[in-house]
C-alpha positions in Angstrom: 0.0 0.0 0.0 1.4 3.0 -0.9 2.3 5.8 1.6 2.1 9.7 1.9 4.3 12.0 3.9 2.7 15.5 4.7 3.2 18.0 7.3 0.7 20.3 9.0 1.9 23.0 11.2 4.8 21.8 13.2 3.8 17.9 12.7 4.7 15.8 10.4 3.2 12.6 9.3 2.5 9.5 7.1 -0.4 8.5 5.7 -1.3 4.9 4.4 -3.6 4.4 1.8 -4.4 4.0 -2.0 -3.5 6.4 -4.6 -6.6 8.1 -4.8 -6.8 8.6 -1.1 -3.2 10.1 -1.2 -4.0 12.6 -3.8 -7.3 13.4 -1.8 -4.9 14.2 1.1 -2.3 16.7 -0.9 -5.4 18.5 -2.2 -6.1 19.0 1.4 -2.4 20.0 2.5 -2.2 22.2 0.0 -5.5 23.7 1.3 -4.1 24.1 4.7 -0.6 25.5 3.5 -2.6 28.4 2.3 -3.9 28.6 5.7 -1.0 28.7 7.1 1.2 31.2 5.1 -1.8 33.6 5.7 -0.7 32.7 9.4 2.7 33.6 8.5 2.1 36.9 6.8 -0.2 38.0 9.7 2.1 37.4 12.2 5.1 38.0 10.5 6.6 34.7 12.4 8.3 31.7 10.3 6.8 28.9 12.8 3.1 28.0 12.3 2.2 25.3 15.2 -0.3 22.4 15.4 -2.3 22.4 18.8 -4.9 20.5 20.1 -7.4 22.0 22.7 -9.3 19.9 25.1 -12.2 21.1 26.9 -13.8 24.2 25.5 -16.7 25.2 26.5 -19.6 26.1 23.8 -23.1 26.6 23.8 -23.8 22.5 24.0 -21.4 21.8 26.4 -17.5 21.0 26.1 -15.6 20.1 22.8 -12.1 19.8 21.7 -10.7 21.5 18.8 -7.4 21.5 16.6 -6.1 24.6 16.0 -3.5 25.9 13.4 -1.4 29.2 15.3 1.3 31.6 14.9 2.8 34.1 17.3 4.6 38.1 17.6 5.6 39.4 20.7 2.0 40.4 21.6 -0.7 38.6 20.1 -1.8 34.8 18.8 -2.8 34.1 15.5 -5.5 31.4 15.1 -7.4 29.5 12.3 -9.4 26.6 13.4 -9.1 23.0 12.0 -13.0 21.0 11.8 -13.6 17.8 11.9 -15.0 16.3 8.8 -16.0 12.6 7.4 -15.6 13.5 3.6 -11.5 13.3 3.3 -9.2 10.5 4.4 -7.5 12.5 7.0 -10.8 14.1 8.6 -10.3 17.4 8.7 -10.4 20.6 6.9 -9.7 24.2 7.0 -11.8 27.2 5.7 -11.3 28.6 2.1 -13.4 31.9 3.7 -12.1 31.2 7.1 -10.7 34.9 9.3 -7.5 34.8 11.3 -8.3 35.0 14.7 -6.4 37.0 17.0 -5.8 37.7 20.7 -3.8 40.5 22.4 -2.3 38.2 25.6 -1.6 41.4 27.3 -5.1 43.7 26.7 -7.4 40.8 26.0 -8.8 42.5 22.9 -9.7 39.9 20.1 -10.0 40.6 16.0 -10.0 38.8 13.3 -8.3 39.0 9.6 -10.1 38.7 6.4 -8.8 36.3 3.8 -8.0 39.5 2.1 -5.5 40.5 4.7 -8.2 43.4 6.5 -8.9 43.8 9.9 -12.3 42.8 11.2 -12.5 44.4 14.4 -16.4 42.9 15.2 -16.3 39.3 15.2 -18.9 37.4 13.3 -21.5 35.3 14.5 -20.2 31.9 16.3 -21.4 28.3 15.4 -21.1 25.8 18.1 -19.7 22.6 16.9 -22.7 20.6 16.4 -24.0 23.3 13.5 -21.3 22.2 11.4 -22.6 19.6 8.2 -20.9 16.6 8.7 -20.4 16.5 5.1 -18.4 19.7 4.8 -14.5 19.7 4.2 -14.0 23.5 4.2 -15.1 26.4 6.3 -14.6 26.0 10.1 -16.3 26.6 12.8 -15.5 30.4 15.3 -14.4 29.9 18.3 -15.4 32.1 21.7 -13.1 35.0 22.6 -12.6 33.6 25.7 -11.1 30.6 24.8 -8.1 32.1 24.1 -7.6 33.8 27.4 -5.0 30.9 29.0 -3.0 30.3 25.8 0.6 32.1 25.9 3.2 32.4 23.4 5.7 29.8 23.4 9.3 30.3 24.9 11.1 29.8 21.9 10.6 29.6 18.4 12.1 27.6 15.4 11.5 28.0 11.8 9.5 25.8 9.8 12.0 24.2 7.5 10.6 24.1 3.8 7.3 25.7 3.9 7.2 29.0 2.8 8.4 28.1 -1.3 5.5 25.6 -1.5 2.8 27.9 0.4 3.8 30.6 -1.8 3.8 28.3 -4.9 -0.1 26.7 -3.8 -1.2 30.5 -3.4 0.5 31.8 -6.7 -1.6 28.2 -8.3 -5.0 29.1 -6.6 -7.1 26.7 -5.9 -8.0 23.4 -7.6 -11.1 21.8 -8.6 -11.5 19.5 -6.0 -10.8 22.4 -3.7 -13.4 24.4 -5.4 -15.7 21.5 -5.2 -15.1 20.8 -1.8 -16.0 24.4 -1.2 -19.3 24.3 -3.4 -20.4 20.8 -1.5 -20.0 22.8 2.2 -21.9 25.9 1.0 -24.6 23.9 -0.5 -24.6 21.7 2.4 -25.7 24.9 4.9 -27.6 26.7 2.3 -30.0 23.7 2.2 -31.0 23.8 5.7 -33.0 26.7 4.8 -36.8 26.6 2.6 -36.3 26.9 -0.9 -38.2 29.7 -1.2 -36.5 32.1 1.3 -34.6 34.9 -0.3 -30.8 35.0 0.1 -30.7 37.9 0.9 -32.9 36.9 4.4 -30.7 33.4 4.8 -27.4 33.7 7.4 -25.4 30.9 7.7 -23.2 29.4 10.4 -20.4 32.0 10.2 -21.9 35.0 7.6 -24.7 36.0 5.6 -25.8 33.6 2.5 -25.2 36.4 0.1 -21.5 37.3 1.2 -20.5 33.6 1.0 -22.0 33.3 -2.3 -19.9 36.3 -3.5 -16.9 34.9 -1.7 -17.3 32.0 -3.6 -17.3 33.5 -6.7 -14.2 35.5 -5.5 -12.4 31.8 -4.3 -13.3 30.4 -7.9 -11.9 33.7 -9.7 -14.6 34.9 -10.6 -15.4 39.0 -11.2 -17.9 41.2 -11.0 -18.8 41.1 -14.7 -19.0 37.0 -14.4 -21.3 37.3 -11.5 -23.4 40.0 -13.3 -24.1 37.2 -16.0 -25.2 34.4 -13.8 -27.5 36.5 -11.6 -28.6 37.4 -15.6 -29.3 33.5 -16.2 -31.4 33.3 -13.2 -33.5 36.9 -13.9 -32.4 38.9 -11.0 -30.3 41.6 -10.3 -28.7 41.1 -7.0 -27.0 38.2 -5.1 -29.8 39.2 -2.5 -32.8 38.7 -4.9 -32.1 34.8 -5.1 -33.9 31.9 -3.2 -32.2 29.3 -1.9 -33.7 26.9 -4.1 -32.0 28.8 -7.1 -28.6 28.5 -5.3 -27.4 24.9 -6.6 -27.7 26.4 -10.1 -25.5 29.4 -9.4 -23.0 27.6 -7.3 -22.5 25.3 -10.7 -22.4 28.4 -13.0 -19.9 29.8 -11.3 -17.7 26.9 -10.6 -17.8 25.8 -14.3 -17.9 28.6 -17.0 -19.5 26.1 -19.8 -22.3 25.4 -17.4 -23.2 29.0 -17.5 -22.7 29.5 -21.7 -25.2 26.6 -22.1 -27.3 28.2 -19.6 -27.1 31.4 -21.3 -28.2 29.7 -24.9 -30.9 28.9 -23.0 -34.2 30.0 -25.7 -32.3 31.8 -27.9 -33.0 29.6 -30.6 -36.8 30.8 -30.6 -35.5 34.4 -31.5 -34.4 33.0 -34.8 -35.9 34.0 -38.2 -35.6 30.5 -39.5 
């Protein structure tokens, strides 16, 4: 049987299995080392660590959690790791997932955008249990609190390696598994709501509906112009005009460009003068 070698944070480990599960675990390392140069550029530290946190307390009771974190002088940088029964390895990491971060010495908590901006009000945390066990991307927020006993470590050592292949996975953006992945978890929460609610009236675990579904586009590479057409396809204007029962047809339009030309070709034949 053949075996992988991967690293996450400070660990390293193998991973037996066939080669189809292997390539189903780089998609996810690759997934995380974008995760965790984000970390790096945050924090402006080499090291990114692997912890694992026993105990939390939520809004159901206790829970542990996996965590991916960097350090400065003053605060922690966090991105959470979710559990997850759709890859071998059973975890994943957030393609629309903020850097969460603690001041040790104030107590003041923030978070980063994936685009690298300061979000100084925190959004709206899941407990565990809200998470679709399905999902393989987009973890779940942890309380402020929680990070009121963790301190910086005494010494720090570089990660040996790591920042030519985070900086080569970010320069390749993401693949199509990792875009599919992301498409499955969003379609995963957006069906927990009637069909016929507007988007615009739907928050998930973690944002509003219409903001993911714009972030998604974003992830995929998507502009405004490309957006513009699919909301065309589906006769609205805005992201926020949408039901959720329209969603599944957007998500594919934007994920695959050919989707959306057939889509568009849609009754034009009727306009023809033959």
């Amino acid at each position: 049987m053949p075996t992988g070698h991967f690293s996450i944070g400070d660990l390293s480990f193998s991973f037996e299995g066939d080669l189809a599960e292997l390539a189903h675990c780089q998609e996810l390392i690759r997934e995380i080392d974008r995760a965790e140069q984000r970390l790096r550029r945050a924090s402006g530290s080499d090291q990114v660590v692997l912890i694992y946190d026993r105990d939390l307390e939520g809004e159901r009771g206790t829970f542990d959690k996996m965590r991916l974190r960097a350090y400065d002088e003053e605060n922690n940088y966090t991105i959470d790791i979710g559990e997850t029964d759709n890859n071998p390895l059973g975890i994943y990491v957030g393609y629309d997932q903020n850097i969460e971060v603690y001041n040790r010495e104030s107590g003041n908590t923030w978070q980063i955008d994936p685009e690298g901006h300061r979000v100084d009000s925190p959004k709206e945390e899941p407990s565990p249990k809200e998470q679709p066990e399905s999902q393989t991307r987009g973890g779940a927020r942890r309380a402020a609190t929680q990070e009121a006993s963790r301190d910086a470590p005494s010494s720090a050592r570089p990660a040996s390696g790591q920042s030519g292949t985070d900086s080569q996975a970010e320069a390749e953006g993401p693949s199509e598994a990792e875009i599919r992945s992301a498409s499955d978890v969003l379609l995963d929460r957006a069906s927990r709501h009637p069909p016929e609610q507007r988007v615009g009236e739907t928050t998930l675990p973690g944002g509003p509906l219409a903001e993911k579904i714009q972030g998604f586009a974003r992830y995929c590479g998507r502009d405004e112009g490309y957006l513009h057409r699919v909301l065309d396809v589906q006769g609205v204007s805005s992201v926020h005009a949408l039901t959720v029962g329209q969603v599944p047809g957007v998500i594919e339009m934007i994920r695959d460009e050919e989707t959306l030309r057939q889509n568009e070709g849609f009754g034009q034949d009727d306009d023809l003068p033959f």
